[in-house]
N, CA, C and O atoms as a GROMACS GRO file, in nm:
protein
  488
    1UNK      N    1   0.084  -0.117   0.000
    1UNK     CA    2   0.000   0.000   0.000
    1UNK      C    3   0.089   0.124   0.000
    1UNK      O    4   0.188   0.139   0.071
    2UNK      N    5   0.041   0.210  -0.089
    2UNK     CA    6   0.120   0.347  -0.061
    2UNK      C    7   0.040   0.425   0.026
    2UNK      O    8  -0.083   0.427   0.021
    3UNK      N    9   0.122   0.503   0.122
    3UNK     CA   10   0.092   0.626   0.218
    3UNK      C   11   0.225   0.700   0.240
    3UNK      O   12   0.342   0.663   0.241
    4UNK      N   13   0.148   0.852   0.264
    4UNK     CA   14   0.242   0.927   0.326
    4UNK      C   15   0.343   0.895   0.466
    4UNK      O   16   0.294   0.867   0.576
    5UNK      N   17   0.484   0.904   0.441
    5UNK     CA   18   0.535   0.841   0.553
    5UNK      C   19   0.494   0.840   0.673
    5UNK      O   20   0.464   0.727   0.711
    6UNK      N   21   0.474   0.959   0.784
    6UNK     CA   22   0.409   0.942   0.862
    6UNK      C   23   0.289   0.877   0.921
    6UNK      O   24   0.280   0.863   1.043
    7UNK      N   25   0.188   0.831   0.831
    7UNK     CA   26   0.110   0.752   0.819
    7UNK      C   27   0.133   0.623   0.773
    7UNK      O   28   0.069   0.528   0.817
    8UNK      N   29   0.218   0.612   0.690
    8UNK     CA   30   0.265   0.485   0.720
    8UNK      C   31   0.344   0.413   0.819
    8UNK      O   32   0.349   0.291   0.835
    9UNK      N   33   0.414   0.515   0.891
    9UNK     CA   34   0.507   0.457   1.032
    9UNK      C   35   0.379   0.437   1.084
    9UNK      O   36   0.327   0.334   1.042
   10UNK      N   37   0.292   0.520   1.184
   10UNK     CA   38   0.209   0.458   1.209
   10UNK      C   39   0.114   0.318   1.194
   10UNK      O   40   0.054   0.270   1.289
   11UNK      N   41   0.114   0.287   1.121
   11UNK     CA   42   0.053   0.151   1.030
   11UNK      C   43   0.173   0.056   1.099
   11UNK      O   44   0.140  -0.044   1.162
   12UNK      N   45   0.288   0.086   1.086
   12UNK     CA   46   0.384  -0.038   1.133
   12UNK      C   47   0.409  -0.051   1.252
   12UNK      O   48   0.433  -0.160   1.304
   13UNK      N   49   0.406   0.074   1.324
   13UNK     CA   50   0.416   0.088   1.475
   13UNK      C   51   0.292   0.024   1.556
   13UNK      O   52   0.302   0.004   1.677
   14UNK      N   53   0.148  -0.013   1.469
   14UNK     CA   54   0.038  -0.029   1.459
   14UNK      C   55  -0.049   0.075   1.593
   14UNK      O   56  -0.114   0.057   1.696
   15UNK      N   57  -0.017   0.142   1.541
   15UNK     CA   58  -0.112   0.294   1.631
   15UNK      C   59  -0.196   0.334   1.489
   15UNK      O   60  -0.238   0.448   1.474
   16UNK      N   61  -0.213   0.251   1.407
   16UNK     CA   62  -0.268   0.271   1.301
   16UNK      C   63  -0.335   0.196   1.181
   16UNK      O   64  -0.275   0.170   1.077
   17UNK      N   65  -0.518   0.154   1.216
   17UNK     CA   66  -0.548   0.031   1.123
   17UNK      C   67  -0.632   0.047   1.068
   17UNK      O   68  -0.678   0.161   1.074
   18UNK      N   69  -0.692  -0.035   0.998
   18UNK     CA   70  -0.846  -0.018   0.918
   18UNK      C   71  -0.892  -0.167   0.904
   18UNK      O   72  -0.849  -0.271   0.856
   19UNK      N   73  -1.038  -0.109   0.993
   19UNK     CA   74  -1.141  -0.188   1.005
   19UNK      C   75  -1.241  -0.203   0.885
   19UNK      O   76  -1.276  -0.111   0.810
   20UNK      N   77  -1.292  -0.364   0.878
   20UNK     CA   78  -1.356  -0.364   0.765
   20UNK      C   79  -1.490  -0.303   0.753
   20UNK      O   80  -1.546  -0.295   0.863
   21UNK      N   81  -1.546  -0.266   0.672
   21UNK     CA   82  -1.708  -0.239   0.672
   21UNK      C   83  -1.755  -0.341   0.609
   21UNK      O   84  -1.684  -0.431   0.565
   22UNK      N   85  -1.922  -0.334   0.597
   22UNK     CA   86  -1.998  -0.372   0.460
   22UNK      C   87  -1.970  -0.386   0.311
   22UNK      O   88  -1.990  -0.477   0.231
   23UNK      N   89  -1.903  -0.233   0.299
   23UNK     CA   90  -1.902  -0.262   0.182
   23UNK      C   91  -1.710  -0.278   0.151
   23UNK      O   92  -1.611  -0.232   0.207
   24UNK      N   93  -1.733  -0.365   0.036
   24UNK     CA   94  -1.599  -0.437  -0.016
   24UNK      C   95  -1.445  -0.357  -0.072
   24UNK      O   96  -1.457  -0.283  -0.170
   25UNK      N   97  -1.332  -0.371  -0.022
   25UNK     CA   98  -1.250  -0.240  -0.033
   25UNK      C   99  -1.256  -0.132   0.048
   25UNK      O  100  -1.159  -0.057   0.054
   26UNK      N  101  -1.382  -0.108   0.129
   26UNK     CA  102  -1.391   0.010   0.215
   26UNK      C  103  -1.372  -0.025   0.388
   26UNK      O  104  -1.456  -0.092   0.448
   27UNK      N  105  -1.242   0.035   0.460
   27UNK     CA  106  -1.229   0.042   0.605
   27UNK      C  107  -1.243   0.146   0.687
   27UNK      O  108  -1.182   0.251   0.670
   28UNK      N  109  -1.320   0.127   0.777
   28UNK     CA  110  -1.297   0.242   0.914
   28UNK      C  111  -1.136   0.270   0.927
   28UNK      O  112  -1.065   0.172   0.947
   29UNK      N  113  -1.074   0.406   0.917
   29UNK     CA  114  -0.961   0.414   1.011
   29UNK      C  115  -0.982   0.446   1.147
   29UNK      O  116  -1.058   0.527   1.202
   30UNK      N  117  -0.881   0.346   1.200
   30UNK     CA  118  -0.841   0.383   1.347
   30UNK      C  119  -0.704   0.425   1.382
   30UNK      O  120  -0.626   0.332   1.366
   31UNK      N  121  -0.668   0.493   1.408
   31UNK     CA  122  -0.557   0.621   1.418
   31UNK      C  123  -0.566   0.668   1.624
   31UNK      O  124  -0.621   0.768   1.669
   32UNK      N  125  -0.492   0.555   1.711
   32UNK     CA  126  -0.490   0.630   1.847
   32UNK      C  127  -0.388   0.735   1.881
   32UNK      O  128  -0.380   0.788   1.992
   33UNK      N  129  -0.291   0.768   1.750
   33UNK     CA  130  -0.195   0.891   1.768
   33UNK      C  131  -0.285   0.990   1.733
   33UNK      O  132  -0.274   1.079   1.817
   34UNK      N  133  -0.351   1.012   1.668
   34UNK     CA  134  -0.393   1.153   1.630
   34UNK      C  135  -0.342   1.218   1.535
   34UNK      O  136  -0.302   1.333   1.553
   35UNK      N  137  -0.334   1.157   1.417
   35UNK     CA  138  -0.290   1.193   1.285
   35UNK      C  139  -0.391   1.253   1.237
   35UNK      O  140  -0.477   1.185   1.180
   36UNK      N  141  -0.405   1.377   1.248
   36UNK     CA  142  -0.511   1.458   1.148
   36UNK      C  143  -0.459   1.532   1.089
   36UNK      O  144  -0.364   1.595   1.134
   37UNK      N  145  -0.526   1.551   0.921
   37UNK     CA  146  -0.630   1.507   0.883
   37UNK      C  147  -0.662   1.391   0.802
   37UNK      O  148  -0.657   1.375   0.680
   38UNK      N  149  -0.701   1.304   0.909
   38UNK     CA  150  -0.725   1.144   0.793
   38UNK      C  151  -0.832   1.140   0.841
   38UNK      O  152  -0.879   1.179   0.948
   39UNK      N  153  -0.893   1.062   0.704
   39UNK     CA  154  -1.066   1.011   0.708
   39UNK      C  155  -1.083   0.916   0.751
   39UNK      O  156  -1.019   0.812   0.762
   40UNK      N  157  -1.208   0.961   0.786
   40UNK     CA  158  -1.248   0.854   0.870
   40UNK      C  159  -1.263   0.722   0.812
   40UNK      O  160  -1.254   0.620   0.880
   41UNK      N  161  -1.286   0.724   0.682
   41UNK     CA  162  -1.258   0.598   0.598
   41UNK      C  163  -1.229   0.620   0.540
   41UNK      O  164  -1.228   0.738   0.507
   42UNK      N  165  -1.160   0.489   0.447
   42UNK     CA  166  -1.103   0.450   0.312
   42UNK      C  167  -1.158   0.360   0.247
   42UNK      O  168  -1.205   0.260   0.302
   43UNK      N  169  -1.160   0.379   0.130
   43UNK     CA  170  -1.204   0.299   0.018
   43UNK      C  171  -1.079   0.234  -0.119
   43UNK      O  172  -1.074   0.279  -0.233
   44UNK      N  173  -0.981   0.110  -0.055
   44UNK     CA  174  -0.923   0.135  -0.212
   44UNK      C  175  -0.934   0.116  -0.295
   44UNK      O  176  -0.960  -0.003  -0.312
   45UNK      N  177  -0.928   0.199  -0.421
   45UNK     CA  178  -0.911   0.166  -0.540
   45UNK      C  179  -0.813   0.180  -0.646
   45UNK      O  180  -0.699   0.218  -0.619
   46UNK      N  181  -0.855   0.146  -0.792
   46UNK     CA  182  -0.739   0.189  -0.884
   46UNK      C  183  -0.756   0.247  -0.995
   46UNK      O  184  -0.868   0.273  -1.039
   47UNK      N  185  -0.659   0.271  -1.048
   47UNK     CA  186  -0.682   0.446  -1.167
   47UNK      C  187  -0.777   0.325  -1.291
   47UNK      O  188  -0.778   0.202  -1.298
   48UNK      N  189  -0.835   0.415  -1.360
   48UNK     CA  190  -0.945   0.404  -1.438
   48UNK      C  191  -0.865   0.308  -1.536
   48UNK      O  192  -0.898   0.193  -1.564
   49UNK      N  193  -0.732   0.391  -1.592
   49UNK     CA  194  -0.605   0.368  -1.730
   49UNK      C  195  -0.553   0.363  -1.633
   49UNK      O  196  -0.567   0.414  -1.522
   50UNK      N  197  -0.449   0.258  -1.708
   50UNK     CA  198  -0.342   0.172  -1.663
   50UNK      C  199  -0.235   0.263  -1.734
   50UNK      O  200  -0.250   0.278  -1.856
   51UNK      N  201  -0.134   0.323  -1.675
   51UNK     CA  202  -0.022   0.367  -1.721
   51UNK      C  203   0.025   0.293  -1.835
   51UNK      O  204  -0.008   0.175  -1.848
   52UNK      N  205   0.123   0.368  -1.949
   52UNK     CA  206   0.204   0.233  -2.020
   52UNK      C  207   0.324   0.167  -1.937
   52UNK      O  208   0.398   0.210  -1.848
   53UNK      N  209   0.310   0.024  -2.014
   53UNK     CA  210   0.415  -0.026  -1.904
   53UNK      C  211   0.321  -0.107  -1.778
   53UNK      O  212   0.350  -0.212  -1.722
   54UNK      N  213   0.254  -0.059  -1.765
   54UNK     CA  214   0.206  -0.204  -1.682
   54UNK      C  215   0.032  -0.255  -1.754
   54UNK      O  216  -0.077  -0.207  -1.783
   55UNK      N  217   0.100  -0.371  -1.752
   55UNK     CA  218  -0.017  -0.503  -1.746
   55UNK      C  219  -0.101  -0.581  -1.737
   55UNK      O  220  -0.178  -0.650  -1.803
   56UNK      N  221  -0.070  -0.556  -1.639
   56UNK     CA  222  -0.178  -0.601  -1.503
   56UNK      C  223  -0.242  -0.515  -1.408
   56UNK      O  224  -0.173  -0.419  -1.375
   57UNK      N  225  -0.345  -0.524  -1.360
   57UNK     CA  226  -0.442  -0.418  -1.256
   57UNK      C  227  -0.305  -0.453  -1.137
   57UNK      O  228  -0.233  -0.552  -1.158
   58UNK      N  229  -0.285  -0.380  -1.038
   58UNK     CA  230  -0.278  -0.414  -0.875
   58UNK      C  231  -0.393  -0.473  -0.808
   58UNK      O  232  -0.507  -0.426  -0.800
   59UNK      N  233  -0.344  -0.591  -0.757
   59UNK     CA  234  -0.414  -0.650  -0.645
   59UNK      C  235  -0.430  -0.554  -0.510
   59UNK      O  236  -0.342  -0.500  -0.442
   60UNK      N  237  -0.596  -0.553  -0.493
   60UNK     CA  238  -0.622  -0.452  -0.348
   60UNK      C  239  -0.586  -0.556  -0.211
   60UNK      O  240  -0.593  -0.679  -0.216
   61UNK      N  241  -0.551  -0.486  -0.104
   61UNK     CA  242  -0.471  -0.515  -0.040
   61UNK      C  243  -0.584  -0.620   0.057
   61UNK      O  244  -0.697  -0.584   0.092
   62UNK      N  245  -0.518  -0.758   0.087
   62UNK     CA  246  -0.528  -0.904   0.182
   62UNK      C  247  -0.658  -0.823   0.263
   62UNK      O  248  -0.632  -0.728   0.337
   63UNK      N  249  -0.768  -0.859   0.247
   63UNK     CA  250  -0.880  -0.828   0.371
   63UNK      C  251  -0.825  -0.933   0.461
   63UNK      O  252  -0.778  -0.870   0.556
   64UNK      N  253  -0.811  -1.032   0.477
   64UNK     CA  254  -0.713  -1.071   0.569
   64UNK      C  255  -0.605  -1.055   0.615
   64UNK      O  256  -0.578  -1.097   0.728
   65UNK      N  257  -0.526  -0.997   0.546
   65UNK     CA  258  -0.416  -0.966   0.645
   65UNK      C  259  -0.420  -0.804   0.697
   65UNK      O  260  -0.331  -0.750   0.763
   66UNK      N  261  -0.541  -0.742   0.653
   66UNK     CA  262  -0.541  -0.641   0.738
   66UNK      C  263  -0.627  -0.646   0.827
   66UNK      O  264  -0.654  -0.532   0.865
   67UNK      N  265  -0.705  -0.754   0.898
   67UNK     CA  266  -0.793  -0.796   1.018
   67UNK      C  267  -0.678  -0.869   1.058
   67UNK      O  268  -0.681  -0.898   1.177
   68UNK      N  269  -0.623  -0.890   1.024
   68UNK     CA  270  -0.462  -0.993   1.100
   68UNK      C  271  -0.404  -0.875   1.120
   68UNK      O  272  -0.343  -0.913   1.220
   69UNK      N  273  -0.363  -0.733   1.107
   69UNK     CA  274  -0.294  -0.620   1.132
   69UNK      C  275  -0.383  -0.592   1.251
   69UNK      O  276  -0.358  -0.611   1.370
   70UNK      N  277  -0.518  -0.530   1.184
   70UNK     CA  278  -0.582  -0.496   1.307
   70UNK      C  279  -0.600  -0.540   1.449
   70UNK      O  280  -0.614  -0.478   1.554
   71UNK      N  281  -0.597  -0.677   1.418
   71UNK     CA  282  -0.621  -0.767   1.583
   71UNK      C  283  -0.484  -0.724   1.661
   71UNK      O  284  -0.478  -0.675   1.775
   72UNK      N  285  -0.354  -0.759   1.555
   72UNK     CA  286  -0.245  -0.679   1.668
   72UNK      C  287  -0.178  -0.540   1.695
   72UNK      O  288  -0.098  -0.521   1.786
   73UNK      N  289  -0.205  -0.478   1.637
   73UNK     CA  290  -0.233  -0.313   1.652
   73UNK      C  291  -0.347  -0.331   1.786
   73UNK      O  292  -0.334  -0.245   1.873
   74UNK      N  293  -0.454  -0.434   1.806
   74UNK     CA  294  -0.554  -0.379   1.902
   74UNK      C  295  -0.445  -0.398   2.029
   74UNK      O  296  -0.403  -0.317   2.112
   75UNK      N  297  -0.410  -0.571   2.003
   75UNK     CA  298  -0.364  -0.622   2.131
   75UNK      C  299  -0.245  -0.518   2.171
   75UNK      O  300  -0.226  -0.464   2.280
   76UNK      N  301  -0.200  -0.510   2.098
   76UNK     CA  302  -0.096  -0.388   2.106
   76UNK      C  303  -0.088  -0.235   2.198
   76UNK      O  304  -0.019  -0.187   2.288
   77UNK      N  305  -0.206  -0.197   2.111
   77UNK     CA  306  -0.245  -0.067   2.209
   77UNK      C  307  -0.314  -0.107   2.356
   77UNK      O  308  -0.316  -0.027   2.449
   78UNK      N  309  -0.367  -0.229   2.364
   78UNK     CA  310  -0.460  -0.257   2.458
   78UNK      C  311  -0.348  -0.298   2.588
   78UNK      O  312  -0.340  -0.252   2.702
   79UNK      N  313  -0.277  -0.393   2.524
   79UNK     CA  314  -0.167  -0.408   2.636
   79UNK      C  315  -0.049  -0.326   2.665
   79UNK      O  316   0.032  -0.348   2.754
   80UNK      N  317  -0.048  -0.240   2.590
   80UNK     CA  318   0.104  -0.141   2.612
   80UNK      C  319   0.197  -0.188   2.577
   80UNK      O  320   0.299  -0.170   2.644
   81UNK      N  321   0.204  -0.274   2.446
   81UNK     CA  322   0.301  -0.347   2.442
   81UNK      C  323   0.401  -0.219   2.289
   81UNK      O  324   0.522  -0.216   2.266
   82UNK      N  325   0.293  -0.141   2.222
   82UNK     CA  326   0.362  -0.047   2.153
   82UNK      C  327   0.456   0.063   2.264
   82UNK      O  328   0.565   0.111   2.234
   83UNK      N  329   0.392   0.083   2.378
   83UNK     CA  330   0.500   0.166   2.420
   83UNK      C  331   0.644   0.153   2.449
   83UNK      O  332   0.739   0.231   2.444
   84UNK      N  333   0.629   0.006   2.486
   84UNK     CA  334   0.772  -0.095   2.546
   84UNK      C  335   0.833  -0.047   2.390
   84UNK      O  336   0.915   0.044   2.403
   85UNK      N  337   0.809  -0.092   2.226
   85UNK     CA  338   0.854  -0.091   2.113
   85UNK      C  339   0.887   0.014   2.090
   85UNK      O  340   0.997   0.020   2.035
   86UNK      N  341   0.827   0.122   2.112
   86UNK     CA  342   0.874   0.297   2.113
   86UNK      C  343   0.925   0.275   2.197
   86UNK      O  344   0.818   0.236   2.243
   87UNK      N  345   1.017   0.253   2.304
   87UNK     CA  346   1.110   0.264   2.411
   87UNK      C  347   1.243   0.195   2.379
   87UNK      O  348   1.349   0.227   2.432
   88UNK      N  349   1.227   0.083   2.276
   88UNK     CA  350   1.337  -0.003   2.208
   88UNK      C  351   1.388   0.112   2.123
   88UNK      O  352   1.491   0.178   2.117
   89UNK      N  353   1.254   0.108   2.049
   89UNK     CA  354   1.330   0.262   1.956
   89UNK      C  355   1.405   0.394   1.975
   89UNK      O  356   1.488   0.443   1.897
   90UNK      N  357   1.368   0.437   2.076
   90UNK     CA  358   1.439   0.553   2.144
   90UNK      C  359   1.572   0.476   2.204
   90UNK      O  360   1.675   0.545   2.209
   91UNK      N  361   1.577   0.379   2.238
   91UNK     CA  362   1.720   0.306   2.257
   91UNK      C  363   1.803   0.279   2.187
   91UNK      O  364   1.918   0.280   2.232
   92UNK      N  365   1.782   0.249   2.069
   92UNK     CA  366   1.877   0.242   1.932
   92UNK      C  367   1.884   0.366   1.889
   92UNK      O  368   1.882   0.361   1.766
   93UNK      N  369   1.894   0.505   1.935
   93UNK     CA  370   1.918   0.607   1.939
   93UNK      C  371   2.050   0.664   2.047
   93UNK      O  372   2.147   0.734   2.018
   94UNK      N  373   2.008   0.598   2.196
   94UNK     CA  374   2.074   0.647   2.278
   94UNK      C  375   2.198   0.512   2.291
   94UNK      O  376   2.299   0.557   2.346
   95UNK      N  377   2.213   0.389   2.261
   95UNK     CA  378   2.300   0.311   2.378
   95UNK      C  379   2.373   0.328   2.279
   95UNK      O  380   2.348   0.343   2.160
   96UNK      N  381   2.509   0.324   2.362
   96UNK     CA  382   2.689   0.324   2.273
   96UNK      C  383   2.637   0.142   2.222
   96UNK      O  384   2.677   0.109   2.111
   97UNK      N  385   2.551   0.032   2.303
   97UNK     CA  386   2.603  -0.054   2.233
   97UNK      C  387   2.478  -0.080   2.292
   97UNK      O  388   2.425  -0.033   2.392
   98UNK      N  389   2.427  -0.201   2.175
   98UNK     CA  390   2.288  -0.259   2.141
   98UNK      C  391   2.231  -0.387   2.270
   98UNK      O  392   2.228  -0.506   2.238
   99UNK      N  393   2.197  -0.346   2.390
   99UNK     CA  394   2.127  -0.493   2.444
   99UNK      C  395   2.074  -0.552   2.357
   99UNK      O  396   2.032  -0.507   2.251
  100UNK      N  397   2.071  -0.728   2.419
  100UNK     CA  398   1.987  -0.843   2.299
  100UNK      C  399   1.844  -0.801   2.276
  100UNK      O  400   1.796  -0.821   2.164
  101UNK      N  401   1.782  -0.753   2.356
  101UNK     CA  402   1.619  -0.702   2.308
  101UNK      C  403   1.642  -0.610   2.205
  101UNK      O  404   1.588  -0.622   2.095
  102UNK      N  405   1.750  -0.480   2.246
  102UNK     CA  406   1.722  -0.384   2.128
  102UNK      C  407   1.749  -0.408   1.980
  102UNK      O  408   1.708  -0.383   1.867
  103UNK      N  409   1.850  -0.475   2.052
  103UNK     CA  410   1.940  -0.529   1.876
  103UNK      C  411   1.860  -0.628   1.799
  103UNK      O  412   1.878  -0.638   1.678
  104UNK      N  413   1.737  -0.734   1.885
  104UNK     CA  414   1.695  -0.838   1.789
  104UNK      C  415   1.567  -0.722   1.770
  104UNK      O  416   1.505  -0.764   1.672
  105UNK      N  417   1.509  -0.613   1.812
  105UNK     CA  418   1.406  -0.572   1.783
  105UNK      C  419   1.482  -0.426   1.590
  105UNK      O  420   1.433  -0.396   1.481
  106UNK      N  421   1.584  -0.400   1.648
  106UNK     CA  422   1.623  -0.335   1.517
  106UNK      C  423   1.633  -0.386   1.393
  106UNK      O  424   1.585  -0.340   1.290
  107UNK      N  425   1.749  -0.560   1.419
  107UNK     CA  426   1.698  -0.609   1.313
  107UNK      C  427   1.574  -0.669   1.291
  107UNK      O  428   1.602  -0.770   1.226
  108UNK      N  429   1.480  -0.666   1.304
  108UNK     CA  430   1.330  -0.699   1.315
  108UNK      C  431   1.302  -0.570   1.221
  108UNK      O  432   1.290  -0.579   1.099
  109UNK      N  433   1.295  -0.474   1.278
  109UNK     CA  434   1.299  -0.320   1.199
  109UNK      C  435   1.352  -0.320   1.094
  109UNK      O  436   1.301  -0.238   1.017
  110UNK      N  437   1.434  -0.376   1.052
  110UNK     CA  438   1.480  -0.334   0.939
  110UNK      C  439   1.463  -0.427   0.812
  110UNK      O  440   1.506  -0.415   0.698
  111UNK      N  441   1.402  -0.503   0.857
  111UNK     CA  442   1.339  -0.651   0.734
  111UNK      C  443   1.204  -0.558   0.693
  111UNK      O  444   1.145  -0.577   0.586
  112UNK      N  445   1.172  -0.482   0.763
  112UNK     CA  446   1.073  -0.400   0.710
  112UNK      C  447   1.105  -0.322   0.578
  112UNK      O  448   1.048  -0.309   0.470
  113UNK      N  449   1.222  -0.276   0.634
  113UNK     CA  450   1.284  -0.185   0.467
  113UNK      C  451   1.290  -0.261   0.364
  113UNK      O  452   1.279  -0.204   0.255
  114UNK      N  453   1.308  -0.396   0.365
  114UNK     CA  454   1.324  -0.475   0.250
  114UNK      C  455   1.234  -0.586   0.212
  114UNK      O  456   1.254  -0.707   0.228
  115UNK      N  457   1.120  -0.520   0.154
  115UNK     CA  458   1.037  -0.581   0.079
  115UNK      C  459   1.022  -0.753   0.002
  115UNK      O  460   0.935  -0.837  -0.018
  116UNK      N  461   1.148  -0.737  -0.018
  116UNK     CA  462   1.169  -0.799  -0.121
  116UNK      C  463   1.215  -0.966  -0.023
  116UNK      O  464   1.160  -1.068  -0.067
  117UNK      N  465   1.264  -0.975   0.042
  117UNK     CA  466   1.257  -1.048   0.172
  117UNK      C  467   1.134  -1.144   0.225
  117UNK      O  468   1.143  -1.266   0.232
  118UNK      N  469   1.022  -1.067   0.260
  118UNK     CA  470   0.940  -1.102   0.303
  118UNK      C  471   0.802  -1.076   0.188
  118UNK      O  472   0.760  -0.961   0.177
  119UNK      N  473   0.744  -1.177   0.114
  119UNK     CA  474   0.627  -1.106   0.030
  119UNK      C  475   0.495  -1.176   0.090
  119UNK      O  476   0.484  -1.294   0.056
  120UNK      N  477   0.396  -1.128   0.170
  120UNK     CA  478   0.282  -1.109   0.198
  120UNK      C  479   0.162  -1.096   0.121
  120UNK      O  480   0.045  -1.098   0.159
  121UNK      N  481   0.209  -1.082   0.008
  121UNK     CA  482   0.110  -1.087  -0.106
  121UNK      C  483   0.021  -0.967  -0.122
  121UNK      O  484  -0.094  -0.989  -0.161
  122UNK      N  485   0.060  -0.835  -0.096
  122UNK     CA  486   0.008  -0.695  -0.067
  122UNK      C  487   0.092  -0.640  -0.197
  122UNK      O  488   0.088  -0.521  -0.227
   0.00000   0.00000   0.00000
């Protein structure tokens, strides 16, 4: 999915999800940082014309794996377990040298940058 960075850290930090509705392609956002201005929903879709050069439509993104996002973004915010992860993070900022939590949680972080690694089918 493309988003503006900040909104997308959010999404990974999961302080940031979308719930399904009724109708198909369309989610409630839930946003507990307070990223405004985002709507209250989303709907995705795709351009009418296909650029030249591509082929194929894009596949809209796993309704399952974003109720698999959402459930742990909930458990997440619900247990405080994002704040402990923002606290790793502010640590790989400050320590001259990496404890085993921070260091296995950075490289954890950083399989994120590389796509290409892990494909989810998004």
């Amino acid at each position: 999915m493309t988003m503006e960075f900040n909104v997308h850290d959010a999404f990974d930090r999961l302080y940031l999800w979308f719930e399904a509705t009724e109708i198909e392609n369309c989610y409630n956002v839930v946003d507990v940082m307070g990223l405004k201005p985002l709507p209250e929903k989303i709907t995705f879709t795709r351009p009418a014309i296909l650029s030249p050069g591509f082929h194929k439509e894009s596949p809209f993104p796993s309704p399952e794996l974003l109720a698999l996002h959402a459930s742990c973004a909930k458990v997440a915010h619900l247990s405080g377990a994002g704040e402990y992860l923002d606290e790793l993070d502010e640590d790989l900022d400050e320590l001259p040298v990496l404890a085993a939590d921070v260091l296995d949680h950075a490289l954890l972080r950083s399989l994120s940058f590389m796509p290409s690694l892990v494909d989810v089918g998004v």
